[in-house]
Backbone bond lengths (Angstrom), bond angles and torsions (degrees), N, CA, C in turn:
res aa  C-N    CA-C-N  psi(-1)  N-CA   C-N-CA  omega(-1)  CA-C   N-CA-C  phi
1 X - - - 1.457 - - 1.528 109.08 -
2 X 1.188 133.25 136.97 1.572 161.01 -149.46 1.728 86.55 -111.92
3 X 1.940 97.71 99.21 1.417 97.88 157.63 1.651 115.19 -75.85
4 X 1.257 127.42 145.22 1.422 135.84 169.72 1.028 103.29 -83.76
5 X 1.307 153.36 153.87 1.585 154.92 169.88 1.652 95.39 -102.61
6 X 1.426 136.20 132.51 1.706 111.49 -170.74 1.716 73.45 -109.00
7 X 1.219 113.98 158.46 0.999 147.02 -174.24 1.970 103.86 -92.07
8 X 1.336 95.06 140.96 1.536 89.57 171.29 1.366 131.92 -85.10
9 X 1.564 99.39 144.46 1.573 125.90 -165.56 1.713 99.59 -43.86
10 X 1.308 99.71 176.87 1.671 105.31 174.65 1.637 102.17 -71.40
11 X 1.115 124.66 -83.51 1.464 130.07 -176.29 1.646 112.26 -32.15
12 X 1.468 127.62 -27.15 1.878 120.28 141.45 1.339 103.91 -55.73
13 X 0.801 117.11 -72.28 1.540 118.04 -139.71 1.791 105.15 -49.21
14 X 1.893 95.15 -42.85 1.532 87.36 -151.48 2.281 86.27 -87.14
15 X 1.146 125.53 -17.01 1.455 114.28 124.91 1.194 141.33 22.60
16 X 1.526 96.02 -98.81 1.662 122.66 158.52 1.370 117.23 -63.14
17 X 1.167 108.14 -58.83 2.067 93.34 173.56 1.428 112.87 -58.21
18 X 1.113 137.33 -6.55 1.514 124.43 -169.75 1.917 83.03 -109.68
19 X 1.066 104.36 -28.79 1.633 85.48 171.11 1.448 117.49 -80.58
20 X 1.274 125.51 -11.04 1.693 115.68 -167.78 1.545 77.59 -105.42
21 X 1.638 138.39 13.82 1.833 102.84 -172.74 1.860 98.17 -110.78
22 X 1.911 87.68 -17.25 1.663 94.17 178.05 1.598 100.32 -76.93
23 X 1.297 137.28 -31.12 1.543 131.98 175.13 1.390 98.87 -63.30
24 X 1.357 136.00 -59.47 1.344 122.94 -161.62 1.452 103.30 -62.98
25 X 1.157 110.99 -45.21 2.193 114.62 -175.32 1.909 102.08 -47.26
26 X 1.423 88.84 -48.39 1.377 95.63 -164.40 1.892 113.34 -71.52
27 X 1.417 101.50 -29.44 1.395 111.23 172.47 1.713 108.92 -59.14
28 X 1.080 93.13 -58.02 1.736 109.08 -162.51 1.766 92.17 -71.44
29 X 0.882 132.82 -64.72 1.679 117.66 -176.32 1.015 120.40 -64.80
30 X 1.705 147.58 -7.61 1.508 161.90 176.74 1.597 83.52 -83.96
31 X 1.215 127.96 -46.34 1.986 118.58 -147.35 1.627 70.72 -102.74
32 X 1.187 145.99 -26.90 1.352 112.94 -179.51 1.684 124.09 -84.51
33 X 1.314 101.84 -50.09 1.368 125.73 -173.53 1.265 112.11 -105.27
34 X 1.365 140.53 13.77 0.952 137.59 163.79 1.807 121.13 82.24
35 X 1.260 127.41 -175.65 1.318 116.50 -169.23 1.473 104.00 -89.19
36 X 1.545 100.08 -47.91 1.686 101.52 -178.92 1.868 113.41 -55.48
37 X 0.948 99.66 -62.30 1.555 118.51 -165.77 1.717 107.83 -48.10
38 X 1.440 117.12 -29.23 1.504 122.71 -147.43 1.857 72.94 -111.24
39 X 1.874 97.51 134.69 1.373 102.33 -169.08 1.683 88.95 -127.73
40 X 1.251 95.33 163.91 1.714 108.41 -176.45 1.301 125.65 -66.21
41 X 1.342 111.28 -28.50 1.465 135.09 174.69 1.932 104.67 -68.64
42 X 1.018 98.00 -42.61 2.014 114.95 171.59 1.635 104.03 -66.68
43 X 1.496 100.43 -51.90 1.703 81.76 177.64 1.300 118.84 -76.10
44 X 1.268 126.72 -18.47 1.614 127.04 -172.95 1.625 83.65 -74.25
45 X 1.174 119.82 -78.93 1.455 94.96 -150.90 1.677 126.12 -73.69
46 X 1.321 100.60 5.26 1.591 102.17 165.56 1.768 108.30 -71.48
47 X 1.445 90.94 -44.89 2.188 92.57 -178.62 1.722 94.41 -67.40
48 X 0.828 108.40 -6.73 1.937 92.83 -173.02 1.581 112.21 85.03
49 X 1.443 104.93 18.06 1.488 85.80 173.28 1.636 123.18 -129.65
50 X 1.014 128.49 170.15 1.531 122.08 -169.42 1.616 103.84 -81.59
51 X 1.204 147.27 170.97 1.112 151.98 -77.06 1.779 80.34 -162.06
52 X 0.829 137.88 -58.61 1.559 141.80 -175.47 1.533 112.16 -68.65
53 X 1.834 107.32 -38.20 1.487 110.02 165.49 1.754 123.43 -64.23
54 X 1.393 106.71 -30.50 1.693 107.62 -172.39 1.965 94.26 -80.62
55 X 1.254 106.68 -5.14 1.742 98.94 -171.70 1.731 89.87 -102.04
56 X 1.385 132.97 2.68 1.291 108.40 174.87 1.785 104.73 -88.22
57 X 1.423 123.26 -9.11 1.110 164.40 -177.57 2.048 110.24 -67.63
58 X 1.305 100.86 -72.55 1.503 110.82 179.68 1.591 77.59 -166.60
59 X 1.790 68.04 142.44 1.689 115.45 177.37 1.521 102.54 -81.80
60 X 1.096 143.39 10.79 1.179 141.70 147.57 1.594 120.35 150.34
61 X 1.634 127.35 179.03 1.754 121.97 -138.69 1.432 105.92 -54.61
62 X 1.335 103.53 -14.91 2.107 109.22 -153.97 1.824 74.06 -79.60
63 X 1.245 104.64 -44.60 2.011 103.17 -150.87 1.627 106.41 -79.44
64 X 1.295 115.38 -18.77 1.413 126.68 -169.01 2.065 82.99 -82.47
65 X 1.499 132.22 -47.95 1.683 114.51 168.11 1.324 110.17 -38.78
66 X 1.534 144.07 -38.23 1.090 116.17 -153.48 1.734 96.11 -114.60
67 X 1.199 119.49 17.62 1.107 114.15 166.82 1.641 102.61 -95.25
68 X 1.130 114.84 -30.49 1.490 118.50 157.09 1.877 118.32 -38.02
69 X 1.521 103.58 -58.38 1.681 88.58 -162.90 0.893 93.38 -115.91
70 X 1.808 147.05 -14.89 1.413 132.48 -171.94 1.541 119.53 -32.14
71 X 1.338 116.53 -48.38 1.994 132.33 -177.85 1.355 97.59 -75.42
72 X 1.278 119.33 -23.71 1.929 107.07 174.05 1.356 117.93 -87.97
73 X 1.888 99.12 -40.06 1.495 97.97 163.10 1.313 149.19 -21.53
74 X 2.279 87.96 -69.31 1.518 103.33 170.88 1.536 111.76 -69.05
75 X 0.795 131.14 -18.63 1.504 124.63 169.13 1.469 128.82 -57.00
76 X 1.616 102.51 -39.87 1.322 124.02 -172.19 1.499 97.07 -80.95
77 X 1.258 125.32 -32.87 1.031 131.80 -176.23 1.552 125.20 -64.58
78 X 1.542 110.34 -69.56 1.274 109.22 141.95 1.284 151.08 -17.76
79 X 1.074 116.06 -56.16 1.701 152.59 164.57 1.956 108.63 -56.54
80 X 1.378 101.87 -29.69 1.606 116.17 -175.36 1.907 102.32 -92.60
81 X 1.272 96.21 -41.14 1.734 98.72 177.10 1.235 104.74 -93.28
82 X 1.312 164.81 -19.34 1.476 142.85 113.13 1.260 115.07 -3.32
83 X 1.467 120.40 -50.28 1.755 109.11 -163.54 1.276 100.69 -91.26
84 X 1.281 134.03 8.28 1.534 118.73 -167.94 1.512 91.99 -97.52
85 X 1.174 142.70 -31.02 1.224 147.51 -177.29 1.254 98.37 -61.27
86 X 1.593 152.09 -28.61 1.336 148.63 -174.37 1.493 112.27 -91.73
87 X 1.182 110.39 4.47 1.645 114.58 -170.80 1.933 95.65 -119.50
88 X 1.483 86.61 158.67 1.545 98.89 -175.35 1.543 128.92 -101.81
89 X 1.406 101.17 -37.35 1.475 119.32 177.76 1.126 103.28 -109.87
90 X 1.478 119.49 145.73 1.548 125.37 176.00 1.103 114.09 -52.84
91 X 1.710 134.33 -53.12 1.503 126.42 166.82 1.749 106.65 -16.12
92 X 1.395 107.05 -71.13 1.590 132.79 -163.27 1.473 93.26 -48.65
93 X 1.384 119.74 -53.42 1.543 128.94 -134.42 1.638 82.28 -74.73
94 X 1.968 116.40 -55.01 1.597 122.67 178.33 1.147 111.72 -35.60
95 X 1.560 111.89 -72.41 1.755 113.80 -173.02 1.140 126.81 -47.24
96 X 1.298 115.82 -51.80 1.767 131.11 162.78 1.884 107.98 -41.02
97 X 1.244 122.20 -38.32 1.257 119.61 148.75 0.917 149.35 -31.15
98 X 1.500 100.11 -77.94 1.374 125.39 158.62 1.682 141.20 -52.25
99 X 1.869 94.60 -32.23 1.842 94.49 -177.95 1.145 102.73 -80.54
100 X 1.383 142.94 -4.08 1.577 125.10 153.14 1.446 129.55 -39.86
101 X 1.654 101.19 -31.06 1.265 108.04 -145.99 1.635 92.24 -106.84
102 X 1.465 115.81 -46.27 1.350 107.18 160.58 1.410 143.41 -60.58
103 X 1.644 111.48 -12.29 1.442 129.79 -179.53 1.853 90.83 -79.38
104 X 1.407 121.46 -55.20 1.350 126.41 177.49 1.190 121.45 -43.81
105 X 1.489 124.66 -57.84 1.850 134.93 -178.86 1.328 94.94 -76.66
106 X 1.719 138.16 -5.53 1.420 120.20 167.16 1.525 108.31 -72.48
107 X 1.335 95.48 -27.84 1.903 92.29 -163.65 1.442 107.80 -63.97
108 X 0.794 146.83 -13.47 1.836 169.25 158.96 1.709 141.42 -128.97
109 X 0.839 101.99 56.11 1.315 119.29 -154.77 1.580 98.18 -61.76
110 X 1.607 131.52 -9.87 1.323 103.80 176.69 1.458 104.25 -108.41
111 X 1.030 136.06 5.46 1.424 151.88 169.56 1.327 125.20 -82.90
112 X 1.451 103.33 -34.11 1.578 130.61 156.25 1.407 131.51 -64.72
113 X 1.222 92.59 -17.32 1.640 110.40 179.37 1.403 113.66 -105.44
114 X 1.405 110.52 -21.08 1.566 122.20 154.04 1.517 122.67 -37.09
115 X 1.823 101.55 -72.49 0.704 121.36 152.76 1.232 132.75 -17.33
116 X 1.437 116.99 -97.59 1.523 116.69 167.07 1.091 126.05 -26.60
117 X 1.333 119.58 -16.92 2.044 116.13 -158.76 1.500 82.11 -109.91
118 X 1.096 134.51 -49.07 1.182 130.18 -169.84 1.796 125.35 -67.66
119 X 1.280 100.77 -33.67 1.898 117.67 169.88 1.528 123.58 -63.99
120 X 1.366 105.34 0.76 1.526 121.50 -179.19 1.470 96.10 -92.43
121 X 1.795 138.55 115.86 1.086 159.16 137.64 1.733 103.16 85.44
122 X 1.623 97.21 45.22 1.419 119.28 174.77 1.504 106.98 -84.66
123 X 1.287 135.52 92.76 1.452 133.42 162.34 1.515 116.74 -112.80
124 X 1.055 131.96 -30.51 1.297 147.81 166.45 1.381 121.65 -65.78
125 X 1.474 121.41 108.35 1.778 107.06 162.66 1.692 91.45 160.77
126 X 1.177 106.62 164.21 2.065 116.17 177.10 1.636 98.54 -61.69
127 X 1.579 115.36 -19.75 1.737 112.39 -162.04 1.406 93.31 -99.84
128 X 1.277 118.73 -24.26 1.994 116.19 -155.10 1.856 91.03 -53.29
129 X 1.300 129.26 -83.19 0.894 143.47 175.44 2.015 112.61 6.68
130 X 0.924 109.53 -57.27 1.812 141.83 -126.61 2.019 76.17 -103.45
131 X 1.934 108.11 -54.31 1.184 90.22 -148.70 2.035 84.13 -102.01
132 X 0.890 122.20 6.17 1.767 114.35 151.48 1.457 126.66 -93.92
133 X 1.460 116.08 -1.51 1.427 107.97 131.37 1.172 143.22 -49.36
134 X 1.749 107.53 -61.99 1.474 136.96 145.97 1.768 112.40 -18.06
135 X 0.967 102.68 -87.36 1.515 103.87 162.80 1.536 144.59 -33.34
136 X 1.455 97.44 -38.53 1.695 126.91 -176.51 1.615 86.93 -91.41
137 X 1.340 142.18 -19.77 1.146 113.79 169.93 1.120 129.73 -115.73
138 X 1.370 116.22 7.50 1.626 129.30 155.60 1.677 126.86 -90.49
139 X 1.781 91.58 -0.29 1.311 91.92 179.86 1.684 100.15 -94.42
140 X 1.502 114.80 -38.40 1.189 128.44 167.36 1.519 113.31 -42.14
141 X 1.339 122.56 -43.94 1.653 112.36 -166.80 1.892 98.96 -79.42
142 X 1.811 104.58 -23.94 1.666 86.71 -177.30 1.640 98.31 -75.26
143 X 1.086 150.89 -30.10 1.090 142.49 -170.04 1.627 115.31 -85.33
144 X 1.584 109.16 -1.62 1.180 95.56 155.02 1.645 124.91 -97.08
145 X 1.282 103.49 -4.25 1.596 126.24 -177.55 1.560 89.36 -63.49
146 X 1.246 106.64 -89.14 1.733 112.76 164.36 1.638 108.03 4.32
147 X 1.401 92.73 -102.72 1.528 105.18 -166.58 1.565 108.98 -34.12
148 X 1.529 127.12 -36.81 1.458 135.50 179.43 1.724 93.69 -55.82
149 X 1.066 106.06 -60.81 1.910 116.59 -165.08 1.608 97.72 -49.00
150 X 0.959 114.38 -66.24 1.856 138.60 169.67 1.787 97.15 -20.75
151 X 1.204 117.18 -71.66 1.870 125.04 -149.21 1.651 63.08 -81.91
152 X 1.201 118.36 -66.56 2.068 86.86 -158.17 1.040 128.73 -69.35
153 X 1.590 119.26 12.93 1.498 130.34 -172.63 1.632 111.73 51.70
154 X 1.201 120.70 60.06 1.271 108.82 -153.50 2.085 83.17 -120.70
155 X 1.269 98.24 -15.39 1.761 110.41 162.30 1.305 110.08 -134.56
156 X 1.301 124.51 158.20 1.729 126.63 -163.24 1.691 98.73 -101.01
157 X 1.183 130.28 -15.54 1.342 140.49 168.92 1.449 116.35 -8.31
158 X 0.907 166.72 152.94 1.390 157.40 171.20 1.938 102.33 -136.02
159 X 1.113 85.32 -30.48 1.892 82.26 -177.20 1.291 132.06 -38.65
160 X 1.119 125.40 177.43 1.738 115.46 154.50 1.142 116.23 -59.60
161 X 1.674 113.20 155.23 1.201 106.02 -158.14 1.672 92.74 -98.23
162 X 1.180 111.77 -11.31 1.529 117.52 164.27 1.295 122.91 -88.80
163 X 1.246 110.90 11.07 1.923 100.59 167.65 1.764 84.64 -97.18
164 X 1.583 115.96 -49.93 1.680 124.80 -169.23 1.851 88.62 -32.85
165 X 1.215 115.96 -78.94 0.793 142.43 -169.68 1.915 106.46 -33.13
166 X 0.837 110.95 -57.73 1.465 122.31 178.68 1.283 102.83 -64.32
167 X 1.395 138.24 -53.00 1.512 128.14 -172.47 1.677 98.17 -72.81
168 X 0.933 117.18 -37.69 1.488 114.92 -176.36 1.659 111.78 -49.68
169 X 1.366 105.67 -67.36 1.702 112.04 158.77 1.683 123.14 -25.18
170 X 1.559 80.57 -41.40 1.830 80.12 179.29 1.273 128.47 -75.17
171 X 1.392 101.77 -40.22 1.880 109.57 163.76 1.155 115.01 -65.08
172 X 1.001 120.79 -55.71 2.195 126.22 166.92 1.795 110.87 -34.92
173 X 1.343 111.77 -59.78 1.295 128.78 159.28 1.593 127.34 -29.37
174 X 1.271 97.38 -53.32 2.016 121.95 172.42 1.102 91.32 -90.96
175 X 1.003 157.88 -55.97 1.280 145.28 -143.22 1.823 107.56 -89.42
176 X 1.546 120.10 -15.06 1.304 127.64 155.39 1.335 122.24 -61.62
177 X 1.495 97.78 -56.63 1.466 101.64 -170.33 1.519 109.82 -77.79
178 X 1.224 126.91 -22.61 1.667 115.73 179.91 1.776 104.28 -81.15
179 X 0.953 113.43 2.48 1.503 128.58 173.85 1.494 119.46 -98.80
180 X 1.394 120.18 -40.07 1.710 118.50 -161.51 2.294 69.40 -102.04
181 X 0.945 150.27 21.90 1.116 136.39 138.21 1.392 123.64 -79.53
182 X 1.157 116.02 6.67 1.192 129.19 -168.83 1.549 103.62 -77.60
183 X 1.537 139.77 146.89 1.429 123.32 176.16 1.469 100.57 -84.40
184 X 0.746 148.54 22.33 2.101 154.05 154.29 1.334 104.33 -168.46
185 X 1.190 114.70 87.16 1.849 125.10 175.21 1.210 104.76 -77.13
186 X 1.374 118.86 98.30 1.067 108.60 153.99 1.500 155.62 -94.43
187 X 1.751 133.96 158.96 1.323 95.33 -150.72 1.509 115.84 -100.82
188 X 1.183 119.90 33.71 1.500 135.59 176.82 1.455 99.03 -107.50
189 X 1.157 129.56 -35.81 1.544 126.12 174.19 1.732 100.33 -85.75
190 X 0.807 127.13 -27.06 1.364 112.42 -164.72 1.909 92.26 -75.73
191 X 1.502 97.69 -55.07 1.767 103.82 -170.95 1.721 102.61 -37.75
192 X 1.151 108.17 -43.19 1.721 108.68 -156.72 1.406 110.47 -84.18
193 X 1.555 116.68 -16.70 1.456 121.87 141.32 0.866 139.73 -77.38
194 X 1.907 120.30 -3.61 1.271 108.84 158.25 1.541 133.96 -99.41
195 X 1.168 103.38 -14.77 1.758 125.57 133.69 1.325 143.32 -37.00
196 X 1.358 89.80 -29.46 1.443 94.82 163.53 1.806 102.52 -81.89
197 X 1.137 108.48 -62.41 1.366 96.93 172.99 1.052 156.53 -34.66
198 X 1.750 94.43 -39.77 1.451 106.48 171.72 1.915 101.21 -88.01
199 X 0.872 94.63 0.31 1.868 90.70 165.86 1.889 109.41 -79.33
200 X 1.143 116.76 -51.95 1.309 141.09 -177.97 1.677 96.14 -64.54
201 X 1.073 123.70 -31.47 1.693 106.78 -178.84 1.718 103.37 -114.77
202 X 1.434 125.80 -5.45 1.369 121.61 130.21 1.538 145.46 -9.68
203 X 1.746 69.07 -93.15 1.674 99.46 -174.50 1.524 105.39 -61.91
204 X 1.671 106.94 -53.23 1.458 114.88 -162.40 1.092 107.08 100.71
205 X 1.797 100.75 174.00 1.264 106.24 -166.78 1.834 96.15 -128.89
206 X 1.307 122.68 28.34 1.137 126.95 167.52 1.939 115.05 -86.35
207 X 1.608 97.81 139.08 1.195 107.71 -167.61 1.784 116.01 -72.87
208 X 1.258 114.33 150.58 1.518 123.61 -159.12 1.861 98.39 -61.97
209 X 1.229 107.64 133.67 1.857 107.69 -173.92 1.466 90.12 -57.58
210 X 1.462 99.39 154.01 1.625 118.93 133.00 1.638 123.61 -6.23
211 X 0.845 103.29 -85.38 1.581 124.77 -164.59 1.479 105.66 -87.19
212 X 1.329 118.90 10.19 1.542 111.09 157.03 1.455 118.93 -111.27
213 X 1.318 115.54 63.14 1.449 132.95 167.52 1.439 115.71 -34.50
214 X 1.465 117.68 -159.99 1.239 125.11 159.74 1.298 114.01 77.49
215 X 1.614 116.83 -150.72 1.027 116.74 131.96 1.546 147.95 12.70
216 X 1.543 98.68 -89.66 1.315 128.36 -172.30 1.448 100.14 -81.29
217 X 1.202 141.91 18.03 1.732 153.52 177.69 1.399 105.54 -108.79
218 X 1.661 120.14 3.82 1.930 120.53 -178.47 1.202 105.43 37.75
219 X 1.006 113.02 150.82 1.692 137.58 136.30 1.508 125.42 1.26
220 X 1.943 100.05 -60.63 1.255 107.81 163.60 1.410 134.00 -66.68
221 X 1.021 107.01 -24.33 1.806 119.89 179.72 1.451 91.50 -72.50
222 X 1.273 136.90 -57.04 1.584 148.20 -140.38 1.476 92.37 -71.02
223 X 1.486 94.96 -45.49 1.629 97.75 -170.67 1.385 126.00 -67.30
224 X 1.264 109.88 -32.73 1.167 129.45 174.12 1.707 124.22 -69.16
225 X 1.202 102.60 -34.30 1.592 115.42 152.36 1.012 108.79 -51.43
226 X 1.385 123.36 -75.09 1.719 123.28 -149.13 1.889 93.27 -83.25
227 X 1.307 127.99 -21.77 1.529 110.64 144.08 1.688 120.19 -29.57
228 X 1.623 111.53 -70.63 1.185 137.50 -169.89 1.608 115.37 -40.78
229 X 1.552 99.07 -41.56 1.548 116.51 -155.69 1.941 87.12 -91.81
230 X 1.173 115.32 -37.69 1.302 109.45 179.91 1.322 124.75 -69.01
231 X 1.251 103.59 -23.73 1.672 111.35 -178.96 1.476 122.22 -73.61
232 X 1.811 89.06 -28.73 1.628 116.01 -176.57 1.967 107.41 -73.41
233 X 0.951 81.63 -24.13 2.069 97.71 -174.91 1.041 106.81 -64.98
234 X 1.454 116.51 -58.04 1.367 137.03 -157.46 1.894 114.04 -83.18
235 X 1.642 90.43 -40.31 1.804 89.70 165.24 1.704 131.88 -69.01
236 X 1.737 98.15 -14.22 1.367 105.31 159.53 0.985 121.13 -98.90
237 X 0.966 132.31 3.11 2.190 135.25 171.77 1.759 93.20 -80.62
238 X 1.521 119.98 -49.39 1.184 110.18 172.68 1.417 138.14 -74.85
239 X 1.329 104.51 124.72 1.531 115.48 -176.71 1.524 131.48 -89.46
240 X 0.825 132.78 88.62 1.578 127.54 168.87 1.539 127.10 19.98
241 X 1.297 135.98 67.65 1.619 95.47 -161.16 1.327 121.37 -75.56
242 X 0.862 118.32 173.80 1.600 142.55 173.99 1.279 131.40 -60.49
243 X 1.726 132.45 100.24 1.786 95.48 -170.48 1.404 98.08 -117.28
């Protein structure tokens, strides 16, 4: 049997257009005029609508941003946990994550920065809901990356894979915003700085054992020996003198 999909009634539809004309008003006056400057009364009547209709919409300017990207979000979001499955090493598995999200906040970088400033201790609004799902499930796919890395020993970590997971967010997190401050952020420079990072909170910052000589003892260790051995040379050539 041939499902029909029924199409939505008039009262959706015209709905939805008054919701995609308050995103475009609200898009286009945030990237022009900024967050402060661009007032609610400006976006209602740029979308064509009266002032009580854009509030059945968002509960106000902070909530009217995430009615902006929430539907791009989850997309971006999605689209970011797809690619981690094509990568091998957790570094790989993060970035592959992440350049969704930095290729996206490039396309607008002052609207993006809205964004960001505004998502800091956002719980309140008709959008909060919608975009801490969003969140709760991109934080979920890095912490299942984790736990994958973990069973294959592919990191020595023992922790939860949801605290791993949580500090990781946090450097990814900082590591956006000291980037989309950039006056042209771009997202090939931003990726390769956040790689470095997540290399640096990887590896760690604990010093090379004892007993892993060789090789694996760098340059700096080596050097520091043959410092050691020279100092040792020289304190026996010298003799005590005599008075």
């Amino acid at each position: 049997m041939k499902i029909v999909q029924s199409k939505p009634g008039l009262r959706e539809q015209n709905k939805l257009d008054k919701r995609q004309r308050i995103q475009a008003a609200a898009r286009e006056l945030f990237s022009k005029h900024g967050y402060d400057s661009a007032t609610l009364r400006q976006i209602a009547k740029r979308a064509h609508v009266g002032l009580g209709t854009l509030f059945n919409y968002a509960q106000d300017k902070r909530d009217l941003v995430f009615l902006i990207f929430n539907e791009e979000l989850a997309a971006v979001t999605e689209q970011a946990l797809k690619a981690a499955d094509s990568a091998s090493s957790l570094v790989d598995q993060l970035a592959a994550i992440y350049k969704p999200h930095y290729e996206y906040f490039s396309e607008n970088p002052p609207l993006s920065r809205i964004l960001l400033k505004e998502l800091t201790f956002y719980s309140e609004g008709k959008q909060a809901a919608t975009f801490h799902e969003i969140r709760e499930r991109l934080f979920s796919g890095i912490e299942k990356v984790v736990w994958a890395a973990q069973r294959e020993q592919r990191i020595r970590s023992r922790e939860d894979p949801a605290i791993v997971a949580r500090h990781i967010f946090f450097v990814c997190s900082g590591a956006i915003r000291w980037w989309i401050a950039r006056l042209n952020p771009s997202p090939r420079d931003g990726l390769a700085d956040l790689r470095r990072l997540l290399r640096l909170e990887i590896d760690g910052l604990q010093p090379v054992p004892a007993n892993h000589g060789g090789r694996r003892g760098s340059g700096i260790s080596r050097r520091r020996e043959g410092a050691s051995r020279r100092a040792g040379n020289t304190a026996r050539k010298i003799r005590p003198t005599r008075v």
